[in-house]
VMD Tcl script that builds the backbone (N, CA, C; Angstrom):
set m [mol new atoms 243]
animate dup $m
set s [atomselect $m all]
$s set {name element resname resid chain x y z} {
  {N N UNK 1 A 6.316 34.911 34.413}
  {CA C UNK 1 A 6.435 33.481 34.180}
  {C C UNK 1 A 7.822 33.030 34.612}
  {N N UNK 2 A 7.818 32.028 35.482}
  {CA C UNK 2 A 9.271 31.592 36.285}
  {C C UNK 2 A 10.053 30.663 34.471}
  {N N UNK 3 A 11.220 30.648 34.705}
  {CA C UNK 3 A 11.415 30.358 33.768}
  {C C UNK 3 A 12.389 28.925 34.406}
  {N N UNK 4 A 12.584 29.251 35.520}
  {CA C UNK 4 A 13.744 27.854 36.138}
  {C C UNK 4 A 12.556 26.550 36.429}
  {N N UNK 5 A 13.114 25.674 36.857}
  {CA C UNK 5 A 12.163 24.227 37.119}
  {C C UNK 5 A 12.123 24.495 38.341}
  {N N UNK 6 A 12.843 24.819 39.028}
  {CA C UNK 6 A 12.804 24.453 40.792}
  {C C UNK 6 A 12.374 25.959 41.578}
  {N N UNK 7 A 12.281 26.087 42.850}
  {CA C UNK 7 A 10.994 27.027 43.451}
  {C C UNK 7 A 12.738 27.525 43.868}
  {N N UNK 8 A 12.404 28.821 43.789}
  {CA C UNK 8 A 13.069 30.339 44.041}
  {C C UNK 8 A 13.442 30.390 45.770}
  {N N UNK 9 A 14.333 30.468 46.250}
  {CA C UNK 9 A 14.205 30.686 47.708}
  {C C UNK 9 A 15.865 32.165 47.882}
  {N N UNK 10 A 15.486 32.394 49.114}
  {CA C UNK 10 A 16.859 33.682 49.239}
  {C C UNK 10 A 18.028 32.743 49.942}
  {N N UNK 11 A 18.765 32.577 49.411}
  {CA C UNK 11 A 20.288 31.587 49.308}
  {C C UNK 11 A 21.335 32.456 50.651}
  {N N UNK 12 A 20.981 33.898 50.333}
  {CA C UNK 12 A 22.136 34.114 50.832}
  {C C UNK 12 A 21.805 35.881 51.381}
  {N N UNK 13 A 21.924 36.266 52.216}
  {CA C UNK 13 A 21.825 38.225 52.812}
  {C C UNK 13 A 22.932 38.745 53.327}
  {N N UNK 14 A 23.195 39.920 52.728}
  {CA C UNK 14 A 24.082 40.713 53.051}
  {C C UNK 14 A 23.922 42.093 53.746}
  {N N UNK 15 A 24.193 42.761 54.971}
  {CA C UNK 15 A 23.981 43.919 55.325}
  {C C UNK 15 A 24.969 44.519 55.495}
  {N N UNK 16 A 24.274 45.723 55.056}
  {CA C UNK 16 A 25.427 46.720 54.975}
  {C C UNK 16 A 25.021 48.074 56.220}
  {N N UNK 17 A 26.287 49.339 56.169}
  {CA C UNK 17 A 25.636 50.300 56.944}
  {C C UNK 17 A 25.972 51.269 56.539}
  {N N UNK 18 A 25.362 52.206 55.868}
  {CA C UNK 18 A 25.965 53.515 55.500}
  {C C UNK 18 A 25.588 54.942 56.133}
  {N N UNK 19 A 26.865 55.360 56.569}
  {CA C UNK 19 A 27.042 56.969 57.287}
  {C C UNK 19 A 27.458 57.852 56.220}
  {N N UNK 20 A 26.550 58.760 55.911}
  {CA C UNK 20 A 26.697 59.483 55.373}
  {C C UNK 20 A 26.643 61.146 56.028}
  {N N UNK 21 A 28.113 61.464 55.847}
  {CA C UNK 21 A 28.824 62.767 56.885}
  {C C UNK 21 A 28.781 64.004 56.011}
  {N N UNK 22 A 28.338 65.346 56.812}
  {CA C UNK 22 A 28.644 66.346 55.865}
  {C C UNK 22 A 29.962 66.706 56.014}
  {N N UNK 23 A 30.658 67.491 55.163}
  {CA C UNK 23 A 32.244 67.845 55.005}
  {C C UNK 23 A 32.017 69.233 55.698}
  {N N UNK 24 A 30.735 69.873 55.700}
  {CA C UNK 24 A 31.548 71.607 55.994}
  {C C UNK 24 A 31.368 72.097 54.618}
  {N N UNK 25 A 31.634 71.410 53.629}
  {CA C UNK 25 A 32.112 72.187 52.416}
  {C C UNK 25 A 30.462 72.163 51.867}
  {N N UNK 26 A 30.966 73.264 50.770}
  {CA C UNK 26 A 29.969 73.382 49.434}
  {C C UNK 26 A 30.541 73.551 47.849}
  {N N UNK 27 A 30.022 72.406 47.246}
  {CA C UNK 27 A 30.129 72.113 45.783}
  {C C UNK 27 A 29.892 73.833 44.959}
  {N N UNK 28 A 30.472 73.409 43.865}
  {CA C UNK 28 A 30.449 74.763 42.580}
  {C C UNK 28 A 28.862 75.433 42.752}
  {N N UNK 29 A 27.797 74.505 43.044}
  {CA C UNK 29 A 26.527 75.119 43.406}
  {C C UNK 29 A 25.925 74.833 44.595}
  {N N UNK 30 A 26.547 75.264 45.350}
  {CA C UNK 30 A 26.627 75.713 46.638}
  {C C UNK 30 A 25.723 74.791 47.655}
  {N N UNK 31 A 25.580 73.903 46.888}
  {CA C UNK 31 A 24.841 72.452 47.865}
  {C C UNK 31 A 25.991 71.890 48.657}
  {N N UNK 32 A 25.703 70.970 49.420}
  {CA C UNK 32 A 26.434 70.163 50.616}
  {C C UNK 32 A 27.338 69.307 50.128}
  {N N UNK 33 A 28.600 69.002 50.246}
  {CA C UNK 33 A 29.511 68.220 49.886}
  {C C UNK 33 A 29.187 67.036 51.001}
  {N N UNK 34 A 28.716 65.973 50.595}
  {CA C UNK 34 A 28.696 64.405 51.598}
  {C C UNK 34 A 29.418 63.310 51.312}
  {N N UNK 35 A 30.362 63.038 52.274}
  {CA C UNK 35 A 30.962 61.603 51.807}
  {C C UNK 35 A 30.243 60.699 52.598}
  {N N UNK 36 A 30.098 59.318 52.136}
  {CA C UNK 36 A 29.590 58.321 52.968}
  {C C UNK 36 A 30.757 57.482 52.809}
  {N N UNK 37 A 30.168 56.838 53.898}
  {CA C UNK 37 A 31.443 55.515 54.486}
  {C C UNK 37 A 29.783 54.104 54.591}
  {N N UNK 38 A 31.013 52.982 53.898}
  {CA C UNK 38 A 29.524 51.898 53.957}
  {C C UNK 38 A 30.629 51.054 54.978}
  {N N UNK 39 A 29.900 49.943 55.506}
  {CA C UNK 39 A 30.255 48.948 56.586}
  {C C UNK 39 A 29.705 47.914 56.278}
  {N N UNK 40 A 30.649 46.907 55.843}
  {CA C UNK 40 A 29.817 45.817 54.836}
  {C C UNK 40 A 29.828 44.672 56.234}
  {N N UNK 41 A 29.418 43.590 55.690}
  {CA C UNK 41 A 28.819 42.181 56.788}
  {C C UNK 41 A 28.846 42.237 58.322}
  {N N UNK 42 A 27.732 43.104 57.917}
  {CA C UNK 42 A 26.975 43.706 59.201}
  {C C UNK 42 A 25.804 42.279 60.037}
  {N N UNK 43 A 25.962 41.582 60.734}
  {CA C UNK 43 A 25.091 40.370 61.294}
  {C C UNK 43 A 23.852 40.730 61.328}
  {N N UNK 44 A 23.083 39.820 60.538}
  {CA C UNK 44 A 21.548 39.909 60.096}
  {C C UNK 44 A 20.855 40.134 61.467}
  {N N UNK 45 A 21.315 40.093 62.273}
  {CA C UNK 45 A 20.515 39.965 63.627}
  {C C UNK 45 A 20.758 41.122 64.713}
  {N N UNK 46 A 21.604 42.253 63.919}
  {CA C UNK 46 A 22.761 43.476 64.328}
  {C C UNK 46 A 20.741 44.410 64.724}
  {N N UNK 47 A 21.113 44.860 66.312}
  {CA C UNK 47 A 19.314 45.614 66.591}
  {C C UNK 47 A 19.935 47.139 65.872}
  {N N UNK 48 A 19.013 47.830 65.220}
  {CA C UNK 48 A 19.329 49.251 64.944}
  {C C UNK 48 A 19.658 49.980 65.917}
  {N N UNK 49 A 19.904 49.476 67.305}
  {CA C UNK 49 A 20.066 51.012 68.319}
  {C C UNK 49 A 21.568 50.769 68.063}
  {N N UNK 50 A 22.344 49.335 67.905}
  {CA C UNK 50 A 23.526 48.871 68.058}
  {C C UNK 50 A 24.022 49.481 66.723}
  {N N UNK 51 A 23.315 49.406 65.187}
  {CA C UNK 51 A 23.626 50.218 64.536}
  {C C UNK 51 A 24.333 51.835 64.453}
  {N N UNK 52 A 23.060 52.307 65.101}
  {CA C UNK 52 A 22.990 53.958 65.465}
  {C C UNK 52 A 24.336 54.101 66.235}
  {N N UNK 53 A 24.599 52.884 67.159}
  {CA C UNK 53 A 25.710 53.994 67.912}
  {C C UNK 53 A 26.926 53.282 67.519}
  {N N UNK 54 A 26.887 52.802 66.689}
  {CA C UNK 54 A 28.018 52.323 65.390}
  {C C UNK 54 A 28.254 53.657 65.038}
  {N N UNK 55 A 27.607 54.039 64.248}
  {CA C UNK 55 A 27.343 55.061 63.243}
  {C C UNK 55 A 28.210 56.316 64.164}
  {N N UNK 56 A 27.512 56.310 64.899}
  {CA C UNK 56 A 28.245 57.742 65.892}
  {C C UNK 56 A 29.411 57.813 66.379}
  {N N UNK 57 A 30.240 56.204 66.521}
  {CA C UNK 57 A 31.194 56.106 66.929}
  {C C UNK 57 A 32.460 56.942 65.575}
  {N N UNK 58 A 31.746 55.803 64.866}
  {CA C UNK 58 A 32.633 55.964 63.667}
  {C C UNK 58 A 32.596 57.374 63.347}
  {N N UNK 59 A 31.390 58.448 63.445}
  {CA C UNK 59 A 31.992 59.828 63.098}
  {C C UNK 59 A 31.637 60.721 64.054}
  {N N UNK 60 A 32.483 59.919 65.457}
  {CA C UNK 60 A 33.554 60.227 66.223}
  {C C UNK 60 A 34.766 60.824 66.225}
  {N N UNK 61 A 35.487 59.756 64.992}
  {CA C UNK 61 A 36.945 59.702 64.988}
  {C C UNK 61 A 36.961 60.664 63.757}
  {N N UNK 62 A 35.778 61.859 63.490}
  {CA C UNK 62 A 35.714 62.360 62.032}
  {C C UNK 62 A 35.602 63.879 62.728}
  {N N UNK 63 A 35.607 64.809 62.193}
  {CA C UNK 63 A 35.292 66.177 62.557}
  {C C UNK 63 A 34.041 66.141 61.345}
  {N N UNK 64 A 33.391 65.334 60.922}
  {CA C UNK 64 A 32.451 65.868 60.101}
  {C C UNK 64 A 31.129 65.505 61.104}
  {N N UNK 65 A 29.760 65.989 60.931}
  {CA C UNK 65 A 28.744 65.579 61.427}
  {C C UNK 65 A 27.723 64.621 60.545}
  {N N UNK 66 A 27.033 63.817 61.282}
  {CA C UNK 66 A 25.920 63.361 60.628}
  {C C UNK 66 A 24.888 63.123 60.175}
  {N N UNK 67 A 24.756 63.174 58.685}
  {CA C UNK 67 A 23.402 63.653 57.866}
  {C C UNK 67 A 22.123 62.183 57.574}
  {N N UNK 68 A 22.945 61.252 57.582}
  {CA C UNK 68 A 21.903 60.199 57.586}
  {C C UNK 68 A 22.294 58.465 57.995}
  {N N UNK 69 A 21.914 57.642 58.023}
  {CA C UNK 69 A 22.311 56.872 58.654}
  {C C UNK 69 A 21.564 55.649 57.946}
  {N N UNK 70 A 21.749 54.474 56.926}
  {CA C UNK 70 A 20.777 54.142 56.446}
  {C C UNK 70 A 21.606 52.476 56.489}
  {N N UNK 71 A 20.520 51.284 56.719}
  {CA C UNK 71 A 20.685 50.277 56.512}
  {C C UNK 71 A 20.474 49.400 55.192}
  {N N UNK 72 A 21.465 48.630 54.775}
  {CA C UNK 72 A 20.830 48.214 53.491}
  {C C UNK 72 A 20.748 46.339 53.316}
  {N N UNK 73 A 19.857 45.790 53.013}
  {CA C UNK 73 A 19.823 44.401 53.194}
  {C C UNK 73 A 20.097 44.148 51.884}
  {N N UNK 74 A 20.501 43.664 51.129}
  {CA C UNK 74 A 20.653 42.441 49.776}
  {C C UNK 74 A 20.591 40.764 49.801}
  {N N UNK 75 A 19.544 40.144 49.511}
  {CA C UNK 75 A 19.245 38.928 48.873}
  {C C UNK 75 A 19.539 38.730 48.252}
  {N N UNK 76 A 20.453 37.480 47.779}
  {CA C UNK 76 A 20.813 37.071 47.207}
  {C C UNK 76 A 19.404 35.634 47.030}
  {N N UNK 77 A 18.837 35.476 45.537}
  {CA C UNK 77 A 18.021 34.433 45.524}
  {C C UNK 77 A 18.552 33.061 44.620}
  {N N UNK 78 A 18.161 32.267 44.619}
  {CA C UNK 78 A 18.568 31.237 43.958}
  {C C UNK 78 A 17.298 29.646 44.045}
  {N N UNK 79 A 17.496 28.725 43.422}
  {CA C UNK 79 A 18.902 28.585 42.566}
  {C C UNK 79 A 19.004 28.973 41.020}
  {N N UNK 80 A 20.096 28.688 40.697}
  {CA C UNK 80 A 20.170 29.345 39.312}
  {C C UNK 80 A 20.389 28.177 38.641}
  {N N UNK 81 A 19.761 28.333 37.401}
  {CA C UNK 81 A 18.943 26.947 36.559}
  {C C UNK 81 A 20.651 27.407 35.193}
}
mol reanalyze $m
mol bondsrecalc $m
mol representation Tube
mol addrep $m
């Protein structure tokens, strides 16, 4: 049940990009140590290949390699009553 008077629409999107690199290393139980790096206001209109070789650039300048590569959108909705 909507609880505001007026109709719900998305106000506002944010993208992000996160590389997530392995270190080489292994934790106390012997799994993969990963740092990620995020890349915030990323242009809603950014094509994923332009992503991808974002991603590669950036761990380029890293001696670590890369384990995943993930885009993230956030809506922001409104309005707020």
């Amino acid at each position: 049940m909507a609880v505001g008077t007026r109709p719900v629409n998305e106000v506002s999107k944010a993208v992000s990009l996160t590389i997530s690199l392995d270190t080489g290393k292994l934790d106390q139980n012997g799994n993969p140590v990963i740092n990620r790096a995020r890349i915030s206001g990323i242009k809603e209109n950014a094509a994923f290949e332009d992503l991808y070789d974002v991603a590669y650039l950036y761990a380029s300048l890293t001696s670590k390699s890369i384990v995943d590569i993930a885009v993230g959108v956030n809506s922001g909705i409104g309005p707020i009553d």
